[in-house]
C-alpha positions in Angstrom: -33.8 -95.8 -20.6 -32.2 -97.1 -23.4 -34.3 -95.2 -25.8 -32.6 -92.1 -24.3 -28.8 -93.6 -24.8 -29.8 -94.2 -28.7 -30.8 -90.5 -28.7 -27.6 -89.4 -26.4 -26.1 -91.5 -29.0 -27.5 -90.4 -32.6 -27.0 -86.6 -31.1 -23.0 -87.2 -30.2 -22.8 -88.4 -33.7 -24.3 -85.8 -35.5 -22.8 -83.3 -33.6 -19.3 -85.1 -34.2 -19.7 -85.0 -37.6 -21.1 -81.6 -37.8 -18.1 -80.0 -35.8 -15.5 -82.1 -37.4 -16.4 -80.5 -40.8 -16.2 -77.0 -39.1 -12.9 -77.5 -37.9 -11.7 -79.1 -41.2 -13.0 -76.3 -43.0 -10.8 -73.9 -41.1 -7.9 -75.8 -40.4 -7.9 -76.0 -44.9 -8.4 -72.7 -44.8 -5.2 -71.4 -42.1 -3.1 -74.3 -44.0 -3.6 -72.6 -47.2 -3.2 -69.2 -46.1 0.1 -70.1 -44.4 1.2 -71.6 -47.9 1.1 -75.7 -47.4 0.7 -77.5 -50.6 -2.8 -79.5 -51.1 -1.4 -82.7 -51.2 -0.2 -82.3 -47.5 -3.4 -80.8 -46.4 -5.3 -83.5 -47.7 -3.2 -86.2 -46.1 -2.0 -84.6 -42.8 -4.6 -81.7 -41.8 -7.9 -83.2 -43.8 -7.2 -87.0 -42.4 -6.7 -85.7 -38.6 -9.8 -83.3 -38.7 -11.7 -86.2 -40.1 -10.6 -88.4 -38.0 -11.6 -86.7 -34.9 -13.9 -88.8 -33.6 -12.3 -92.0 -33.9 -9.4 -90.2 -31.5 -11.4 -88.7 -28.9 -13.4 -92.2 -28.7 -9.9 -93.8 -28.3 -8.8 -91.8 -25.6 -12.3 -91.5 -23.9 -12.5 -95.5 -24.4 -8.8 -96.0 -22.7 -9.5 -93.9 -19.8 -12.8 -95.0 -18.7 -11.5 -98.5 -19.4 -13.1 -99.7 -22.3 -10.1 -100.8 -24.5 -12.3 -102.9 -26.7 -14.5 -99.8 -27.9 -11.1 -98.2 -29.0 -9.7 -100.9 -30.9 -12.7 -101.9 -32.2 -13.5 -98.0 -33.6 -10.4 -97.7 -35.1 -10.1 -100.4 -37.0 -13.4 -100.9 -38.1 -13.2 -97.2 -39.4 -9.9 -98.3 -40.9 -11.9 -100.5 -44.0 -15.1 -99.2 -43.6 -13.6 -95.8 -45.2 -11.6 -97.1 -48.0 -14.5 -99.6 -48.8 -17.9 -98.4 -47.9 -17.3 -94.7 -48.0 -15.0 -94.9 -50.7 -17.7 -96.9 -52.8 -20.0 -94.6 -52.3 -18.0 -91.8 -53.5 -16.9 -93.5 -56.7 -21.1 -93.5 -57.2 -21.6 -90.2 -56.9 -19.0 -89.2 -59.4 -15.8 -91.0 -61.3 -12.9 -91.0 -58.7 -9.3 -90.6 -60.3 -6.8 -92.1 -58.1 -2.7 -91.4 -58.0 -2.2 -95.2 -57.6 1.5 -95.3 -56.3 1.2 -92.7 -53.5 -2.6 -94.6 -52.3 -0.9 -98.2 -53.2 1.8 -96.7 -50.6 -0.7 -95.6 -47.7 -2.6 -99.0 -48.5 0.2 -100.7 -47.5 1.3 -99.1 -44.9 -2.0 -99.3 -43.1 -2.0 -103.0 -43.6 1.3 -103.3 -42.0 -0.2 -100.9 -39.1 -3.3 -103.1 -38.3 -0.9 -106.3 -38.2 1.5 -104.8 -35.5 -1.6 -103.6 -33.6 -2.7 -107.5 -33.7 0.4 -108.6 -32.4 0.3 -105.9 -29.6 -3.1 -107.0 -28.3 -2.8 -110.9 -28.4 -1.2 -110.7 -24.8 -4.7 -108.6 -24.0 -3.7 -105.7 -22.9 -2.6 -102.6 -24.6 0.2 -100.9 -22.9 1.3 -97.1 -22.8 4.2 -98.0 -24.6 2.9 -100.0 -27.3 0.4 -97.1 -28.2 3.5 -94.6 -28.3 5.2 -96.3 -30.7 2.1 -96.3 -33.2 2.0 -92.5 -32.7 5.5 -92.5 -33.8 4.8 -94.9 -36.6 2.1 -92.1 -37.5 5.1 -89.5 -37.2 7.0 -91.5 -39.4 3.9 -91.3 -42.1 4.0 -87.8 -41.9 8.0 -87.5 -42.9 7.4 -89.7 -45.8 4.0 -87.3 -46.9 6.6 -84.5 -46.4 9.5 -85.7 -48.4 7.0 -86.5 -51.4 4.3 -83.3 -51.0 6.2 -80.5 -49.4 4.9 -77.5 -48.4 4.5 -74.8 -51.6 5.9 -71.8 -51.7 3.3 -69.7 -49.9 3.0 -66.3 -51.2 6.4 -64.8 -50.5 5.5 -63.2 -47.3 5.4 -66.2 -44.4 5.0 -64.0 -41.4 1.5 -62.3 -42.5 0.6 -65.3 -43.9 0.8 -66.9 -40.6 -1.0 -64.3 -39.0 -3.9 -64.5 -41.4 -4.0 -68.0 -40.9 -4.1 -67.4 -36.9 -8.0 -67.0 -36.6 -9.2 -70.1 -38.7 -6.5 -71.7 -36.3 -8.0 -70.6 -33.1 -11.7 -71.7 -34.5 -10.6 -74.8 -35.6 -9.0 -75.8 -32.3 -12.8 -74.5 -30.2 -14.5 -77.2 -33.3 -12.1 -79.8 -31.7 -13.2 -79.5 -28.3 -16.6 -79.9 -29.4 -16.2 -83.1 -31.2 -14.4 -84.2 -28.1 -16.9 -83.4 -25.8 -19.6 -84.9 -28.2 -17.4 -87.9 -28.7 -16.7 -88.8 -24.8 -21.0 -88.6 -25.2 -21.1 -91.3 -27.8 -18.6 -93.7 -25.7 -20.2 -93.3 -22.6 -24.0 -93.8 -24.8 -22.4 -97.0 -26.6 -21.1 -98.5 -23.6 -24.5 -98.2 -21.6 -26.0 -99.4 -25.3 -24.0 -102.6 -25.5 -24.2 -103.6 -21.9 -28.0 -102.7 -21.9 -28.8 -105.4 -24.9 -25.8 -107.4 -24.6 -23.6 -107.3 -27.5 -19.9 -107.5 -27.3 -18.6 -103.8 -27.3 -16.0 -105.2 -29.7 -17.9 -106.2 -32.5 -20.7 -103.6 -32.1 -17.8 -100.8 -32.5 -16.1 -102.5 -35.4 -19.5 -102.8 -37.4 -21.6 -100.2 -35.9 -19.8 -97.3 -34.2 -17.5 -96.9 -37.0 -20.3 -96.1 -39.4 -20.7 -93.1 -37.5 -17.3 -91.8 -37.3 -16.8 -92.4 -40.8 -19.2 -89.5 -41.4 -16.7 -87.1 -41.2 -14.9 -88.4 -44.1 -18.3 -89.6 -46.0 -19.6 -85.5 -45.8 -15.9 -83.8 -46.1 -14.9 -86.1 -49.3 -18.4 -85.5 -51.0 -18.0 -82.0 -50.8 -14.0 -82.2 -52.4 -15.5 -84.2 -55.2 -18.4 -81.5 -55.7 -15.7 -79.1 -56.3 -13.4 -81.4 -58.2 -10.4 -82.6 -55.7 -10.9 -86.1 -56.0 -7.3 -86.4 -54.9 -8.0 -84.7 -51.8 -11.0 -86.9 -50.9 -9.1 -90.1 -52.1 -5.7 -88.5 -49.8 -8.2 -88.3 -46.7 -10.1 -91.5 -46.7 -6.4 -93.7 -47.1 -4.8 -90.9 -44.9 -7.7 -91.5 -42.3 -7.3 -95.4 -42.7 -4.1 -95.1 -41.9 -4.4 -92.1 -39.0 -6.9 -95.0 -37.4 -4.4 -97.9 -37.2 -1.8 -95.7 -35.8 -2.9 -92.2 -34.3 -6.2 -92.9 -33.2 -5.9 -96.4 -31.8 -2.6 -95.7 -30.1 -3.6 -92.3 -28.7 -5.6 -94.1 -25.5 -3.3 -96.2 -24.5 -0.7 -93.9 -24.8 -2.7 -91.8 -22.1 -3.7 -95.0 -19.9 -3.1 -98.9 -20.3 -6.5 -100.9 -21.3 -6.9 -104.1 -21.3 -8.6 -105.9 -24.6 -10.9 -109.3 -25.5 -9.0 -112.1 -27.0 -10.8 -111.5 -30.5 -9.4 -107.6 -31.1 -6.5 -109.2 -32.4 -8.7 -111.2 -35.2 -10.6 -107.9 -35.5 -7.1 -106.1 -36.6 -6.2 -109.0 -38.8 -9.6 -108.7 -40.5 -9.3 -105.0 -41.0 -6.0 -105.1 -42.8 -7.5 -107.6 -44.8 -10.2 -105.1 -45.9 -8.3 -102.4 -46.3 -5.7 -104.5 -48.6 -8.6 -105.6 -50.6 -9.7 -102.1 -51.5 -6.0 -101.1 -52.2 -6.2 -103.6 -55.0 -9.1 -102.2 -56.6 -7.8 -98.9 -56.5 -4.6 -100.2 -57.8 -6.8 -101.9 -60.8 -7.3 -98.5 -62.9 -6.7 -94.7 -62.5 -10.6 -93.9 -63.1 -13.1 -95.5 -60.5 -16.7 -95.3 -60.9 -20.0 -97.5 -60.7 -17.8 -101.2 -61.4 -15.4 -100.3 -58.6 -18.3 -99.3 -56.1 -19.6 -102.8 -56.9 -16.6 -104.3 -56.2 -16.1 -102.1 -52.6 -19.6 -102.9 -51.8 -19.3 -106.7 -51.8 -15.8 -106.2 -50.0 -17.4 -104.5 -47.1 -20.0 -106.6 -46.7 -17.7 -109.6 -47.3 -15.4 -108.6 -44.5 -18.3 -107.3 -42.2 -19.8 -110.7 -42.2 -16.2 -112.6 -41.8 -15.4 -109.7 -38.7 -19.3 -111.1 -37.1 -18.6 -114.5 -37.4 -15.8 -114.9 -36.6 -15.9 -112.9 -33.3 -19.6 -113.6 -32.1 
C-alpha cells in the first residue's frame, strides 16, 4: 500500500508544480496587461503563484489536523529556496542581485520565522496567531508597494483590465488544481510518515519541502533563460518570506492545530538558514559557481543541524 501513497505522492507533486507554473504564467501575463510594474509582479504575484503549494498544504494540514506538516512545509521551504534552489540557479547562469531590497526581505523573513517560534512553544497554533502573520504578510506587501509601484500601464486602465480578465479567470481554475493536487500530497505524506514512522515534522521540513520548492526551482529557471534574474531572485526571497507568514499562518487562521515541541527549534533553524544565505547574497552583486558552493554547504549544514536536532 505504501508503494501506492509514494505514487499518490510523486503524482500530487508534479501535478503541483505543473499547474503552479500555468497559473503563474497567466497571472504575469493579466498583471502586465493591467500595467503593474515587474518588480511587484515578481515579488507579490510570482511569490504567491509559486508558493501555492506550500499554502494549500498549510491549510489542508490545519484542517485535517496535522499542524506539524504545515509548519514543517513552510519553513523548511523557507531556506531550502534561498539556499538549495537559489544555488542551483547561480549554476546555471551568473545571478545579479539588488542587495538592499533582498538584504531587506532576508531580514524580514528571519524576523518572521522567530515570531512563528515563539507562537508554537506553547504547542498549539491558534487562529489568532496565524492572522496576525497574514497581516504581517500585508504589511510586506505595503512596503513592496511604496518601493516598486505599479507603472503606468498604457494610458487606458479600463481595457487594459479587461484584457487582463481572461489570463485572470485561467489563472484562478490553475489554483484550484494545485489545491486539489496539494490536499493529495498531505493526505499521501501523512499515510507515508505514519506507514514508516518518521516524525511528520522533520520529514516535511527536509523532504516535502523539496517538492514544493519546484515551483520556484522551474519558474526562476525559466526568468533567468530569458534574462530577469531580478525576477527569479524577487520570487525565491519573496517566497521565503510568503512561507513564514502567508503560508504557515493561512491554516491556522482557518482552524487551531496543535504542534510537536520541536516546530519551534525547526523555525529557529530556518531563520538561521535563510540569514545565512542573505549574507552571501549580501557578499557581491554577481553570484555564480563560488556562491552556489557556499549555498550548497549551507543547506546541507542546516539540513543536518534541523535532523539532529529534532530526531
Amino acid at each position: 500500500m505504501i508503494v501506492a501513497w509514494i505514487a499518490a505522492l510523486a503524482c500530487g507533486l508534479v501535478v503541483a508544480a505543473a499547474a503552479s507554473r500555468r497559473a503563474v504564467i497567466h497571472a504575469i501575463r493579466a498583471s502586465e496587461t493591467a500595467g503593474v510594474s515587474a518588480g511587484l509582479v515578481g515579488v507579490t504575484v510570482v511569490a504567491i503563484g509559486t508558493d501555492l503549494p506550500e499554502i494549500a498544504n498549510s491549510i489542508v494540514s490545519a484542517l485535517s489536523g496535522n499542524g506539524d506538516v504545515a509548519v514543517g512545509d513552510s519553513a523548511g521551504s523557507a531556506f531550502t529556496q534561498v539556499t538549495l534552489v537559489l544555488g542551483i540557479l547561480c549554476v546555471a547562469s551568473v545571478v545579479t542581485a539588488d542587495r538592499p531590497s533582498l538584504a531587506t526581505l532576508g531580514l524580514l523573513t528571519v524576523g518572521a520565522l522567530m515570531i512563528v517560534a515563539v507562537m508554537v512553544q506553547d504547542g498549539v497554533f491558534s487562529r489568532t496567531e496565524g492572522l496576525l502573520l497574514i497581516a504581517a504578510w500585508v504589511g510586506s506587501l505595503v512596503v513592496t508597494f511604496l518601493v516598486a509601484p505599479p507603472g503606468d500601464g498604457d494610458g487606458s486602465e479600463n481595457q487594459g483590465a479587461r484584457r487582463a480578465a481572461p489570463h485572470a479567470f485561467r489563472s484562478l481554475g490553475w489554483l484550484a488544481v494545485v489545491a486539489v493536487a496539494s490536499t493529495v500530497v498531505v493526505e499521501s505524506f501523512v499515510r507515508i510518515t505514519d506507514d514508516i514512522g518518521v516524525p511528520q515534522l522533520v520529514a516535511s521540513a527536509v523532504i516535502l519541502s523539496l517538492g514544493t520548492s519546484l515551483p520556484e526551482l522551474v519558474v526562476d529557471l525559466t526568468a533567468l533563460r530569458r534574462g530577469a534574474a531580478a525576477l527569479a531572485l524577487g520570487d525565491l526571497f519573496g517566497s521565503s518570506l510568503l512561507d513564514s507568514t502567508l503560508a504557515i499562518g493561512s491554516g491556522p487562521a482557518l482552524r487551531a492545530t496543535e504542534v510537536s515541541p520541536d516546530a519551534s527549534t525547526v523555525c529557529l533553524i530556518a531563520a538561521v538558514g535563510v540569514a545565512g544565505a542573505t549574507l552571501i547574497v549580501m557578499r557581491h552583486r554577481s553570484h555564480h559557481y563560488a556562491s552556489a558552493a557556499l549555498l550548497f554547504v549551507l543547506y546541507g549544514a542546516v539540513t543536518t543541524w534541523l535532523i539532529l536536532a529534532t530526531t
